[in-house]
N, C-alpha and C positions, 0 to 999 in steps of 0.2 A: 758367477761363472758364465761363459758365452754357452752359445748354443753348440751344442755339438755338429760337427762336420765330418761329410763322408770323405773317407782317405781311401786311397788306390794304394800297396805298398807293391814293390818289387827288390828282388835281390840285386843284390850287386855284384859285376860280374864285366866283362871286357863290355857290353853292352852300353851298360850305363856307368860307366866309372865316368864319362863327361858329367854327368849328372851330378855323383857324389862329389865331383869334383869344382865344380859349380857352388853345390852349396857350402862346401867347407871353404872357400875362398871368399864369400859374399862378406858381407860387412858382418860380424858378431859372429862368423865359423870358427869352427874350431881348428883352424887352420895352425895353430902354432903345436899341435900334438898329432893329428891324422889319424888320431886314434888308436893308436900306438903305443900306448902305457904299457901296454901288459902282451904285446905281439914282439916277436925275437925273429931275428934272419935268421939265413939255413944253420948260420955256426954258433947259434943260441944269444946272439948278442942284440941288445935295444939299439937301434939306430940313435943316434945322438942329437942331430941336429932333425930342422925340419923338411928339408931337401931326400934327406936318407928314412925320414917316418914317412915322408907321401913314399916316395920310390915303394919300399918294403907294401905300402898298404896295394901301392897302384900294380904291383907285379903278382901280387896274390889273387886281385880282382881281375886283371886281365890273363889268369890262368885261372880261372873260372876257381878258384880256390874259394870256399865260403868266409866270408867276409861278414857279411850283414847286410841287413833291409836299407830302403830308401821308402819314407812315405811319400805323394804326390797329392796336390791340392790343385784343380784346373791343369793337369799337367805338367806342373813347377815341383820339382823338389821342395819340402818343405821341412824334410825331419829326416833322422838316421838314427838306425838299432843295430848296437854292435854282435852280432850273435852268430856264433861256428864252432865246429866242434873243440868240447875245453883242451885236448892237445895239442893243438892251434897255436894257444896263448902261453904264456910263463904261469909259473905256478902260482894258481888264485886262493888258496885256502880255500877252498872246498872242501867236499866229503870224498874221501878215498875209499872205495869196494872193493876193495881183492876181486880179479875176475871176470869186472866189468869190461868187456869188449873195445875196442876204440871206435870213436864214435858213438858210443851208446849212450856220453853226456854232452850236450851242449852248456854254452855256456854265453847267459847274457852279460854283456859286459860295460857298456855304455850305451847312451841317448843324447843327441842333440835336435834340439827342436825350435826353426827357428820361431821369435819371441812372438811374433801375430798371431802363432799358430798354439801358443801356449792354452790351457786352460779351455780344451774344444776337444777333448776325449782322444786325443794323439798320445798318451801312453797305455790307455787300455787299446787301443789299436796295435801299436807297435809292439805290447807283451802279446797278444792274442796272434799276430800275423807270426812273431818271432819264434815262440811256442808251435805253429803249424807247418811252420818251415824246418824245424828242427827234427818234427815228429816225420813230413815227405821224405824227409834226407837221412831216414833211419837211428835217430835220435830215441832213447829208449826213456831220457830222464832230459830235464832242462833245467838248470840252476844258475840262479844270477847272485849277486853278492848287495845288495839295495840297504841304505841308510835310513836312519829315522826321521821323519822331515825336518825334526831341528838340527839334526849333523852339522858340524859346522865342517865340516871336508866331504868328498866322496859324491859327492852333489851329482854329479853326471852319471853315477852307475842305478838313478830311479831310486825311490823310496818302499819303503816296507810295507805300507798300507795298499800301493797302486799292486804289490805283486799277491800279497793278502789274497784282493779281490776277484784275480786272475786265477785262485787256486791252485796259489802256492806257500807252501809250510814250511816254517822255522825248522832249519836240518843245523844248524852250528852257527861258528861265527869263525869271520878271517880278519883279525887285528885285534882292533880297540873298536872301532866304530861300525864296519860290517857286518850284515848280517847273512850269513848262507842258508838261500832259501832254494827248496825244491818242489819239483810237480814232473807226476809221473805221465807218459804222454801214449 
């Protein structure tokens, strides 16, 4: 493992949408989805192509809609945490509470981190930022859906162990390979 590096994170928001924008389009971005999997326009429908997942992602961001983190390294984008309240998103197989307020769960939902930056403590960063941003923005619970590192799908939503350590606990599961994990904030 490399040394660990200090990371700056910021949200994403009309601000820096250049930024996220930047690094989803660099060489190995995850520019063919925009992060989009699991996000619906206003008439509940997934955008199709990849024209209509940036638009849907870039008009949420530029109405300051929460979106998710940007980590920075020397001022460069270098990483992305998908994290905003779970009615945001389509339905994740999570935990359902009768009662729970809106807003009261976030919901992490993906990571992309470019490759240099791998293996230098950039997902304990971006669960610990993601979790602190949730909890400022009136987040009462934060659950993410994370795979077991041998998954052979689901790769981008983080692994089990990394959220484990974060202190967060096995609440259910969404699928076959999912696992829904919680931590109360």
């Amino acid at each position: 493992m490399n040394a660990p590096l200090s990371f700056e994170t910021r949200e994403v928001g009309a601000q820096t949408w250049p930024d996220l924008e930047r690094l989803f389009e660099a060489r190995g971005g995850p520019r063919w989805c925009w992060c989009s999997v699991f996000r619906r326009d206003a008439t509940g429908r997934r955008p199709k192509d990849r024209e209509g997942q940036k638009a849907l992602l870039e008009g949420m961001a530029r109405r300051d809609v929460p979106v998710g983190l940007l980590a920075y390294y020397g001022g460069e984008p270098v990483a992305w945490c998908s994290v905003a309240p779970r009615e945001t998103f389509a339905p994740l197989g999570g935990i359902d509470n009768p009662g729970e307020p809106p807003g009261a769960v976030w919901s992490i939902t993906c990571f992309y981190v470019r490759s240099a930056y791998t293996r230098r403590g950039m997902m304990r960063t971006l669960i610990d930022a993601a979790t602190a941003y949730a909890a400022r923005n009136g987040a009462q619970t934060v659950e993410a859906y994370p795979v077991p590192p041998d998954a052979p799908s689901y790769r981008f939503m983080g692994f089990t162990p990394a959220f484990a350590q974060a202190g967060f606990v096995e609440a259910g599961r969404a699928g076959k390979r999912r696992i829904v994990m919680r931590r109360r904030v």
